[in-house]
C-alpha positions as CSV (number, residue, x, y, z in Angstrom):
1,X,109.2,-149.0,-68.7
2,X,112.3,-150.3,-69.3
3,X,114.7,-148.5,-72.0
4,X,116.1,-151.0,-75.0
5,X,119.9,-150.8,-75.8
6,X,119.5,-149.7,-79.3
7,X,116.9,-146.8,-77.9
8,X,119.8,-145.8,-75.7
9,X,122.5,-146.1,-77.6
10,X,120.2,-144.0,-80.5
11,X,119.8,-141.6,-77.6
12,X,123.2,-141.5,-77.2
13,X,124.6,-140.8,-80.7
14,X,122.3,-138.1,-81.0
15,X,122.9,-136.1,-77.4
16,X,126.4,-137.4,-76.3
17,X,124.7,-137.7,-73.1
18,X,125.9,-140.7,-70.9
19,X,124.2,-144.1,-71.2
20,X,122.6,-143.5,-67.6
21,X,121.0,-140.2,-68.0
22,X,119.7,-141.9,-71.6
23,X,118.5,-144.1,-70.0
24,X,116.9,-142.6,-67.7
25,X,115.4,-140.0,-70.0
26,X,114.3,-142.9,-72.3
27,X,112.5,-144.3,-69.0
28,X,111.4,-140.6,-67.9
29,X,109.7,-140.5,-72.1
30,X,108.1,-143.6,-71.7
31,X,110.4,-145.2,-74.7
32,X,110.0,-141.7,-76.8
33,X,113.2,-140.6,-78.1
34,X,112.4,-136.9,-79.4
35,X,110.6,-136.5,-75.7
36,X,113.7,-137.9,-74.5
37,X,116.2,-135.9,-76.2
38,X,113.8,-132.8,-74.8
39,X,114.3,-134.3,-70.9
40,X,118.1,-134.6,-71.4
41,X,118.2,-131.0,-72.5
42,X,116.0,-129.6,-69.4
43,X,118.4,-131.5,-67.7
44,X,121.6,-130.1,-69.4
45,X,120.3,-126.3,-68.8
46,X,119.6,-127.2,-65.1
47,X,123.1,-128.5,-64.3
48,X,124.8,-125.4,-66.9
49,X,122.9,-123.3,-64.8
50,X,124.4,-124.6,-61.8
51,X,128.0,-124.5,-63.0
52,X,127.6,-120.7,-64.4
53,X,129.3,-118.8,-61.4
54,X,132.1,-121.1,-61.2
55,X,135.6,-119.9,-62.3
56,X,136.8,-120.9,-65.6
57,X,140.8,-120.0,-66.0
58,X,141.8,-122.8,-68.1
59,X,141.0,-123.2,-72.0
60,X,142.3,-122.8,-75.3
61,X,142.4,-120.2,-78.0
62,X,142.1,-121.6,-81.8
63,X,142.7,-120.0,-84.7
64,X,140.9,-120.8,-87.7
65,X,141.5,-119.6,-91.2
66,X,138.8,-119.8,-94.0
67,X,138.9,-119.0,-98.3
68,X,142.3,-118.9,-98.4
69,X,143.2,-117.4,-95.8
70,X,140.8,-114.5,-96.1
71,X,139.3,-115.1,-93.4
72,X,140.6,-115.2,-89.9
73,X,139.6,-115.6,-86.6
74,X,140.7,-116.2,-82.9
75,X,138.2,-117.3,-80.3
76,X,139.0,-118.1,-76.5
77,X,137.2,-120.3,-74.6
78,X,137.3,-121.0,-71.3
79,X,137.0,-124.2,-69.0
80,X,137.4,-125.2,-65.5
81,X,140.5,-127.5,-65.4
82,X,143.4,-128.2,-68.1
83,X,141.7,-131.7,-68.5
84,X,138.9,-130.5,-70.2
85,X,141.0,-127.7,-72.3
86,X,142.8,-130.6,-74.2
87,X,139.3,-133.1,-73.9
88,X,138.5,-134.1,-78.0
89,X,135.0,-132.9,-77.0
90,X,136.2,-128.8,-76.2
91,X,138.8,-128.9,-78.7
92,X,135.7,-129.1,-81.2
93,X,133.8,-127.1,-79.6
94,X,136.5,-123.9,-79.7
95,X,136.7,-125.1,-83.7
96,X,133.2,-125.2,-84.7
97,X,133.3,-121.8,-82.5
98,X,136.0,-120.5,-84.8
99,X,134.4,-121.4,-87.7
100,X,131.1,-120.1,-87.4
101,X,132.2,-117.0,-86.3
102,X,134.5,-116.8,-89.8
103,X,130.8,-117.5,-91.0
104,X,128.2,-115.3,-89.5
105,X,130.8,-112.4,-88.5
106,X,129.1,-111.5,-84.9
107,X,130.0,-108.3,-82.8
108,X,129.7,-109.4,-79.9
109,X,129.5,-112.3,-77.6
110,X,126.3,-111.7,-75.8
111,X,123.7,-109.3,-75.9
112,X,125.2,-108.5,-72.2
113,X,127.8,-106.7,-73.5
114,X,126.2,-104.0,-75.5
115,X,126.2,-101.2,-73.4
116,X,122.7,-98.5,-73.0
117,X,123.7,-96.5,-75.6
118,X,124.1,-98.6,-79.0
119,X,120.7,-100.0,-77.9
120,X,118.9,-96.5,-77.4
121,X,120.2,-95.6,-80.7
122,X,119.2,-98.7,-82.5
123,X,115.7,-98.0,-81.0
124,X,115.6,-94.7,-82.1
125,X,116.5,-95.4,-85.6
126,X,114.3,-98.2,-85.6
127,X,111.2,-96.5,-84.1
128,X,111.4,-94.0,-87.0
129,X,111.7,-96.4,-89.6
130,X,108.1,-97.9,-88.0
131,X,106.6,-94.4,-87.8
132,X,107.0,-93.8,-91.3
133,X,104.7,-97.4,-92.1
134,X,101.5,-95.6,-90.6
135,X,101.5,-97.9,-88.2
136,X,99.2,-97.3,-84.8
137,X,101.1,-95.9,-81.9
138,X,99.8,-98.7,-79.6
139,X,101.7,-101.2,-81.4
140,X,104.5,-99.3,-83.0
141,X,106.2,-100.2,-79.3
142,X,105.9,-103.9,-79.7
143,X,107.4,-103.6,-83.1
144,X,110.3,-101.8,-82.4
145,X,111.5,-103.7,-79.2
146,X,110.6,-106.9,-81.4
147,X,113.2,-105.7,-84.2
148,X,115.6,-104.7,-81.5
149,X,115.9,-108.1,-79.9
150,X,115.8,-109.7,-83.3
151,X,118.7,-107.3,-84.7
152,X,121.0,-107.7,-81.8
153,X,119.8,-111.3,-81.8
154,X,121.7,-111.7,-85.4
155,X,124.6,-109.7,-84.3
156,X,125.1,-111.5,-80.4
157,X,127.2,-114.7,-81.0
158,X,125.4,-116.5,-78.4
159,X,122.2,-116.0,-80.0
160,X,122.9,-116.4,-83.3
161,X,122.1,-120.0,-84.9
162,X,124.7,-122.6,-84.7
163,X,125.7,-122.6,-88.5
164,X,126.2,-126.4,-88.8
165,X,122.6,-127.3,-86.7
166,X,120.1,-124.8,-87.6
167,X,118.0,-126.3,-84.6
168,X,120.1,-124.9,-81.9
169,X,121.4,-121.4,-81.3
170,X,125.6,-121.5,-79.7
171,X,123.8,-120.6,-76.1
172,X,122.1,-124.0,-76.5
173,X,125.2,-125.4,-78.0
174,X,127.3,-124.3,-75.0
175,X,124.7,-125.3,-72.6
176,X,124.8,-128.8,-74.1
177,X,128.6,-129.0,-73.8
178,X,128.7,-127.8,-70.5
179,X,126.4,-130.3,-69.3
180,X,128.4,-133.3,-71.4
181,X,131.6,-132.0,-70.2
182,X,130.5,-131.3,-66.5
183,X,132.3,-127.9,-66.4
184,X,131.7,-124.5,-66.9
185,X,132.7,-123.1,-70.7
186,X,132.9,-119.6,-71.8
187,X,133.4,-117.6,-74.5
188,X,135.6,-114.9,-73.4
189,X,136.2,-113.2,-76.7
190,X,137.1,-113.1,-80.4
191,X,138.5,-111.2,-83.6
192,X,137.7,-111.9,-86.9
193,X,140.1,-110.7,-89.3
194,X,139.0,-110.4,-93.1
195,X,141.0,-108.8,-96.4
């Protein structure tokens, strides 16, 4: 099937993908757009994937101030080359970054970084707090790793939800801009300040 240009272009607005791989995705859907838009993320994760152990010394930091300056916070963000550091695309990318992190007020990047410890404790705390609800033992496991994941979940920026698409989490938003941008992207790490 061939795609039409006002499916691609659709495809296009929506993804920011190139007018090939809409295209081709459109083809790939059989004219679907949401099956699509599915295909061109499968396909964004593949090629993130690929570009994840590649260096990434070049990038910006942004500052970004919120409710009168009540709020503040610095993010870096990493890229391959200085092309892609001053690309409109990234700049946005480190702002949105910014700003949901003034929002949601993470702890930590990913849930890589907590170390063996804070998690042991939050189990512990946790697998009291599920005692105490008469649970039975054989589940009172699955509970408590469930709430684990979900708390550090909240607290991991790269889990969290992406505050201005509630249908993507920033993993999923960094995946997609690593795939637009052709380039690995990190977050290497931020401070929020508040008064």
């Amino acid at each position: 099937m061939t795609a039409s240009v006002d499916d691609i272009k659709k495809l296009r607005n929506m993804t920011g993908a190139g007018v090939l791989d809409c295209r081709e995705a459109l083809e790939g859907a059989d004219g679907d757009v949401e099956k699509a838009v599915v295909l061109l993320r499968e396909k964004g994760l593949s090629k993130a994937a690929k570009r994840a152990d590649r260096e990434a010394h070049n990038g910006r930091v942004e500052l970004y101030s919120h409710g009168d300056g009540r709020i503040g916070v610095m993010v870096e963000v990493n890229c391959e080359t200085d092309f892609v550091a001053k690309n409109k695309d990234f700049q946005e990318l480190t702002h949105d970054l910014a700003m949901h992190i003034a929002a949601l007020n993470p702890e930590y990047v990913s849930c890589d970084e907590i170390d063996f410890e804070t998690i042991n404790n939050k189990k512990t705390e946790l697998s009291e707090e599920v005692k105490k609800e008469n649970k039975p033992l054989e589940i009172v496991e699955k509970i408590v790793e469930g709430k684990v994941k979900k708390h550090f979940d909240e607290i991991c920026l790269m889990s969290q939800t992406f505050v201005k698409n509630s249908e993507m989490t920033i993993g999923e938003l960094m995946t997609e801009k690593i795939a637009k941008l052709g380039e690995n992207i990190k977050v290497k790490k931020f401070v929020r300040f508040e008064i």
